[in-house]
C-alpha positions in Angstrom: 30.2 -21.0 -5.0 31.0 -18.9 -2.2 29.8 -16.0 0.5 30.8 -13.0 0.6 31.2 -10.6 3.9 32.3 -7.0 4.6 32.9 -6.5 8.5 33.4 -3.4 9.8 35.2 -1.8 6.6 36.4 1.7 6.6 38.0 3.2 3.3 39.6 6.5 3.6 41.5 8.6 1.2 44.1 11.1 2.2 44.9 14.1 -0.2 47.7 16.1 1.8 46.3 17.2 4.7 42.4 16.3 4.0 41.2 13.1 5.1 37.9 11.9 2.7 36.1 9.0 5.0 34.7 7.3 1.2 33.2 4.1 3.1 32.0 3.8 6.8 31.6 0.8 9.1 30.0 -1.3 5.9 29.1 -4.5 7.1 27.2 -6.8 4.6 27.0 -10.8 4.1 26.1 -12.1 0.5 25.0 -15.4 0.7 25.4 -18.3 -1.4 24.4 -18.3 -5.2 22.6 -15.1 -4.1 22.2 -11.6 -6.8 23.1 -8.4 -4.4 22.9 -5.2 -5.8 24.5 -2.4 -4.7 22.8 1.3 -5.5 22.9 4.7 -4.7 23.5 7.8 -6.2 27.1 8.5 -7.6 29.8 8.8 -5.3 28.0 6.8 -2.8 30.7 4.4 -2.8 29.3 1.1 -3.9 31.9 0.8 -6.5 35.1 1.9 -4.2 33.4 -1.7 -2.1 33.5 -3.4 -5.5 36.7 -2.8 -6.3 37.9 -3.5 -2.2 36.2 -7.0 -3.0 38.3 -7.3 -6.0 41.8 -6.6 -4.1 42.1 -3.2 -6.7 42.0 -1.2 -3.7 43.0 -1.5 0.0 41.0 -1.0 2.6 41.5 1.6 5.5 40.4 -1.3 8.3 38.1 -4.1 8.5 38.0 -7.3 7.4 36.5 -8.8 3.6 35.9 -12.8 3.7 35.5 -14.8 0.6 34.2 -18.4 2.4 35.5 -17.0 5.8 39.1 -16.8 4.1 39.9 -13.3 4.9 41.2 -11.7 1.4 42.9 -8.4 2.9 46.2 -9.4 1.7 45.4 -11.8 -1.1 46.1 -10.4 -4.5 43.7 -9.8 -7.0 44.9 -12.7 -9.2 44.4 -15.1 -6.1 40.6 -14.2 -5.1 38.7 -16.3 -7.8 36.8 -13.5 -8.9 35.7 -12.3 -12.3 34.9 -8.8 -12.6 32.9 -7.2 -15.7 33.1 -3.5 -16.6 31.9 -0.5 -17.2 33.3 0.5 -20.2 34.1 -3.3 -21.3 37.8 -3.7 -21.4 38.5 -5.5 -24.3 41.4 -6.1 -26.7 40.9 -4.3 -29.5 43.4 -6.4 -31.9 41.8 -10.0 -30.7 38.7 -11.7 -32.2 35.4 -12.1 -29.8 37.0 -15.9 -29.2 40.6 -14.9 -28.2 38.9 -12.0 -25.9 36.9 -14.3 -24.5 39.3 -17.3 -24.1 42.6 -14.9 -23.0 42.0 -15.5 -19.1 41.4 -19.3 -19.4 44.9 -19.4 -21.7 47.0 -17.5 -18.8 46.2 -20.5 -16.8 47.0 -22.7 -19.4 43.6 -24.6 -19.6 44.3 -27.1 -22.2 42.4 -25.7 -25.6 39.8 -28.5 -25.8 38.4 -27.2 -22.7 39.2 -23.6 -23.8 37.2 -24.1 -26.9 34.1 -26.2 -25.1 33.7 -23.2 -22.3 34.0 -20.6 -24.7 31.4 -22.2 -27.0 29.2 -22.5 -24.7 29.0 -18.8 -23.3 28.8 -18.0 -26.6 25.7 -19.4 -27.0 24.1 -18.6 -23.5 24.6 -15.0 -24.8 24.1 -15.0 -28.3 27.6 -14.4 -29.6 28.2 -17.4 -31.7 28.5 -16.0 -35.4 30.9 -13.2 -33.9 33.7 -15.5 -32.6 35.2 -14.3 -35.8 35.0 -10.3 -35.5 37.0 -7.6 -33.4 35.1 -5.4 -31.1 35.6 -2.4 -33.6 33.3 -5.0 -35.6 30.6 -5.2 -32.8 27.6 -3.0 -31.3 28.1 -1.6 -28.1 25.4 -4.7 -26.5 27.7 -7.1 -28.4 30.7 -5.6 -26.8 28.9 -5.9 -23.3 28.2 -9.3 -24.0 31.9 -10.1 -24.9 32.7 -8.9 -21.7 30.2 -10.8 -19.9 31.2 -13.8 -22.0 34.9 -13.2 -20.4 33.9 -13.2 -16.8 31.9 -16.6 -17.7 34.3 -18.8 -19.0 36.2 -18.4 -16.1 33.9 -19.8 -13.7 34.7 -17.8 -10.6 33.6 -18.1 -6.8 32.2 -14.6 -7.8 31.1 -12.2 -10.2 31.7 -8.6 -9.8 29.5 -6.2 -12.3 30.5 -2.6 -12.4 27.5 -0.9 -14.1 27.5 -3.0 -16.8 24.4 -2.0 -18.9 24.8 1.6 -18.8 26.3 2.3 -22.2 23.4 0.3 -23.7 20.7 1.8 -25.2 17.2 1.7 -23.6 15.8 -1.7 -25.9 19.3 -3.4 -25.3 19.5 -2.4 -21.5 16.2 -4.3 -20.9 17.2 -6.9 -23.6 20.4 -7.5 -21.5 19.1 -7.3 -18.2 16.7 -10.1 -18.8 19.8 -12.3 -20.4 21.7 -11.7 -17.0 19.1 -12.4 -14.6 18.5 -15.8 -16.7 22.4 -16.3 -16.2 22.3 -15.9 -13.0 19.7 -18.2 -12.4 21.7 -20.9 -15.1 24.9 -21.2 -13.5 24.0 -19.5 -9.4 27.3 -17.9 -8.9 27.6 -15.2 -5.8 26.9 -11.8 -8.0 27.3 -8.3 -6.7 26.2 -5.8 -9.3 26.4 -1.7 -9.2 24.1 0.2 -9.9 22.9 3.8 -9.6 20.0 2.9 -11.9 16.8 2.0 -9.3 15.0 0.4 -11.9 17.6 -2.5 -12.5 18.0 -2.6 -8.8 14.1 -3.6 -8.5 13.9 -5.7 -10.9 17.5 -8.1 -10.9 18.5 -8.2 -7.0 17.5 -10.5 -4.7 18.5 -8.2 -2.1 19.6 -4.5 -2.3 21.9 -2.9 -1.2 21.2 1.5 -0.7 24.2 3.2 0.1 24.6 7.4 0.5 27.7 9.0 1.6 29.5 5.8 2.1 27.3 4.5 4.6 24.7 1.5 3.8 21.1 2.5 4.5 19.2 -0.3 4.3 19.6 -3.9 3.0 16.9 -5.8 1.8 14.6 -7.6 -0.5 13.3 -5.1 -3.4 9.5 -5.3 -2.2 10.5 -4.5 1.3 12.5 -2.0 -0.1 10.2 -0.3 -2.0 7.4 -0.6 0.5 8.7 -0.2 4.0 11.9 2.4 3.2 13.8 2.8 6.0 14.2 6.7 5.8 13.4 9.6 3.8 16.5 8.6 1.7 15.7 5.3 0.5 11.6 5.9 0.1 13.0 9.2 -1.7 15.5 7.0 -4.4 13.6 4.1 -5.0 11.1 4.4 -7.2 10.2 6.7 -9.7 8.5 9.2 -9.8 9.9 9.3 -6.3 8.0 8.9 -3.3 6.2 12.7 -1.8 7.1 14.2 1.2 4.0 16.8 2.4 5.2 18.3 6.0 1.8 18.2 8.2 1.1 17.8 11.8 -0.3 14.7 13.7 -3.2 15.4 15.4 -5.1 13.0 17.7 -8.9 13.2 18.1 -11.1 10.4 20.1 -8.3 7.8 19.5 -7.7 8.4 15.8 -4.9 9.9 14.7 -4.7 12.6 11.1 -2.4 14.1 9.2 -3.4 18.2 9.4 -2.3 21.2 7.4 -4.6 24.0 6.0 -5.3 21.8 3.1 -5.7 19.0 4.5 -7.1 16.2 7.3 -6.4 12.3 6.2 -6.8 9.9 8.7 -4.2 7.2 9.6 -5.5 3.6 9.8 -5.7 2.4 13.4 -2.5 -0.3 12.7 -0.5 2.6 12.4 -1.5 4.0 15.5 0.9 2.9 18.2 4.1 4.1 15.6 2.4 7.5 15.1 0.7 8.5 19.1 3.5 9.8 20.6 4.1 12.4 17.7 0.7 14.5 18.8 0.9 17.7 18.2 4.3 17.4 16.5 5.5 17.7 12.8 5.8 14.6 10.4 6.4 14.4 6.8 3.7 12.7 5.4 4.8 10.1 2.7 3.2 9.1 -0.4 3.9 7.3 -3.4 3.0 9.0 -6.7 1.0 5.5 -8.1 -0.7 5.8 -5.2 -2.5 8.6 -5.6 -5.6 9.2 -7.3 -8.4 11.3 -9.6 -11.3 11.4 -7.3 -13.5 11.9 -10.3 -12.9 8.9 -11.8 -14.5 5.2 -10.6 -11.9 3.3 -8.5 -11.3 0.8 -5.7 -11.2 4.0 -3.2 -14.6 6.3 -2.9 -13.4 9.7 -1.4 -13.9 10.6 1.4 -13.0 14.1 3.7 -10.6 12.3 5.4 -9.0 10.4 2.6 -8.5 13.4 -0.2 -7.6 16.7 -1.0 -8.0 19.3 -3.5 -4.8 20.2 -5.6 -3.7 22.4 -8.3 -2.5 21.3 -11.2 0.7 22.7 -12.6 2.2 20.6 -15.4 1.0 17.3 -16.8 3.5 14.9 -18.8 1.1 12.3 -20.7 3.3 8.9 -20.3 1.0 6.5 -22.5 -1.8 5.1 -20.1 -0.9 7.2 -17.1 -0.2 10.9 -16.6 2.4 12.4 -14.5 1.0 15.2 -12.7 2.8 18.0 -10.8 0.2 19.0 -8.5 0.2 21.7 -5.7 -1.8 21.9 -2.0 -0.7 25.4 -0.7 3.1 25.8 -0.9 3.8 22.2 -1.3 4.8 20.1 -4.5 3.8 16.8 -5.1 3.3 14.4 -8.3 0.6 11.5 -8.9 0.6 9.0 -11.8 -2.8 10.0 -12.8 -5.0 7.5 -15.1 -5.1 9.2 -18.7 -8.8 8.8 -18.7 -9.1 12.1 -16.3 -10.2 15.0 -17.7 -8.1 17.4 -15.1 -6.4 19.7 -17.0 -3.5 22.5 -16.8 -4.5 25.4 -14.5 -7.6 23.4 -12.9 -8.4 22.3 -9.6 -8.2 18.7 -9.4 -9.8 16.4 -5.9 -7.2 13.4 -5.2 -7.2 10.6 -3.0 -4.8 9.2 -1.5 -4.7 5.5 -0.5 -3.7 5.8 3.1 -3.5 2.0 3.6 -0.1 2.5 2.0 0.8 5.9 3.9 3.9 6.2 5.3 5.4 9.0 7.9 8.9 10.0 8.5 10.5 12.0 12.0 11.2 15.3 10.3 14.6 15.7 11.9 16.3 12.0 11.6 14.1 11.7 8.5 13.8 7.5 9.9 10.6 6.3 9.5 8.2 6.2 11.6 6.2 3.4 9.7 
């Protein structure tokens, strides 16, 4: 087992006389047996620290420890790392078995043990009756399995996973996702795993990573994550739909504190009061997740109230099963809620929301950091 820590890494890439800064002052720790994922939007550069790790790229400055050994200089070969791809990498003349068993042969592990290891992934991820096939024979899933099978056998200080589910289809991606989390669990080797998809994020890291522009954002459990987003960016990417950003003003009446527009005056609970006092009288963005927004019409948990709700127009809906996505509108400002499918708002119509301001959050309209 091992941890893993970037301090203070820099990557840079030089085209003739342009100088692209790709990763900036990244400094992360992945604990022991721990399941970090690294996200963002492409050309974030969580795959350019992937491939750092993995000695397939130098860095610019800064040091990368594997069990405090630092790994600057160390060749790929030598870092006891197993990395799985993207677009699998496999041998397209060898069976499943050979693919599978080719890195355990370079080393000359004698074939008992070959067989034994190989066997044994092989079950773990379903791939016993295709030892026999090529991967010309083999669905995409059973191709990324392959792969993952690969990285397995080897038993490395680390697993590196470059996007590995997204040539799956949707069924298989979930399928898969569940098989690798159960992995994880099984065998508890250090993982770091790429990602621009949110949802796998959520759902498979013990931590997360958000990176934009090269430079991490936050780092942190998925819950705290999702619930107390450290900027406009994060609250913005994780989670879907994505979080609403309504620009108000903070007013301040008798020791309560509101968001105000035209449309609008919801009061903030009191235990965000000492975050929000000293932005009286200035502009906010008020924050609000989509799932937490709701018809006022219909019986909830939250009775409306003229400080908790607001009437909105409703521009689109997109029926999604048991909720509805709707695109609403309050004066110039766009906005979506996850609407039960029992409401009878319709297209065109004026529709009175509420909004569950326990779980409001506001963000400085010019650093976009949250205020809480």
């Amino acid at each position: 087992m091992a941890v893993v820590k970037f301090e203070h890494v820099y990557k840079d890439f030089e085209d003739r006389k342009t100088v692209t800064h790709v990763i900036k002052d990244f400094n992360v720790v992945v604990n022991d047996k721990e399941f970090l994922v690294f996200v963002g939007p492409s050309g974030c550069g969580k795959t350019t620290c992937l491939r750092m790790l993995a000695g397939l790229e130098e860095i610019t400055s800064g040091k990368i420890l594997i069990d405090d050994k630092v790994v600057n200089d160390v060749s790929p070969k030598d870092r006891d790392i197993a990395m799985v791809f993207q677009n699998y990498a496999l041998y397209p003349h060898m069976t499943v078995y050979d693919n599978m068993a080719f890195g355990l042969k370079l080393r000359k592990v004698p074939k008992a043990e070959i067989r034994k290891k190989v066997e044994a992934a092989a079950v773990s991820l379903g791939l016993t009756e295709y030892l026999k096939r090529t991967p010309k024979e083999l669905s995409g899933g059973q191709r990324q399995r392959v792969a993952l099978g690969r990285a397995i056998v080897r038993e490395p200080k680390v697993f590196l996973m470059d996007e590995p589910l997204s040539n799956l289809d949707a069924k298989m991606r979930v399928q898969t996702r569940g098989e690798l989390i159960k992995l994880h669990r099984r065998l508890g080797i250090t993982t770091i795993y790429v990602t621009h998809d949110q949802i796998e994020a959520l759902t498979m890291g013990d931590r997360i990573a958000v990176l934009k522009d090269g430079i991490l954002q936050q780092l942190d459990t998925p819950l705290k994550i999702y619930h107390h987003p450290a900027n406009m960016f994060v609250a913005g990417f994780i989670g879907t739909p994505a979080m609403n950003f309504l620009k108000c003003s903070i007013k301040g009446e008798e020791g309560k504190y509101y968001f105000v527009s035209p449309e609008f005056k919801l009061l903030i609970p009191d235990k965000f009061t000492e975050a929000i006092k000293s932005y009286d009288g200035k502009e906010v963005f008020f924050g609000t997740r989509p799932e937490e927004i709701f018809d006022a019409n219909l019986e909830g948990l939250i009775k409306p109230t003229d400080t908790n709700s607001a009437t909105a127009f409703v521009d689109v809906s997109e029926p999604m099963g048991n909720i509805i996505n709707m695109h609403l509108r309050i004066g110039k400002q766009d906005f979506v809620a996850t609407i039960d499918s029992e409401t009878k708002a319709k297209d065109g119509e004026d529709l009175r929301v509420i909004f569950d301001m326990e779980k409001c959050h506001a963000f400085d309209p010019e650093t976009e950091v949250a205020i809480f």
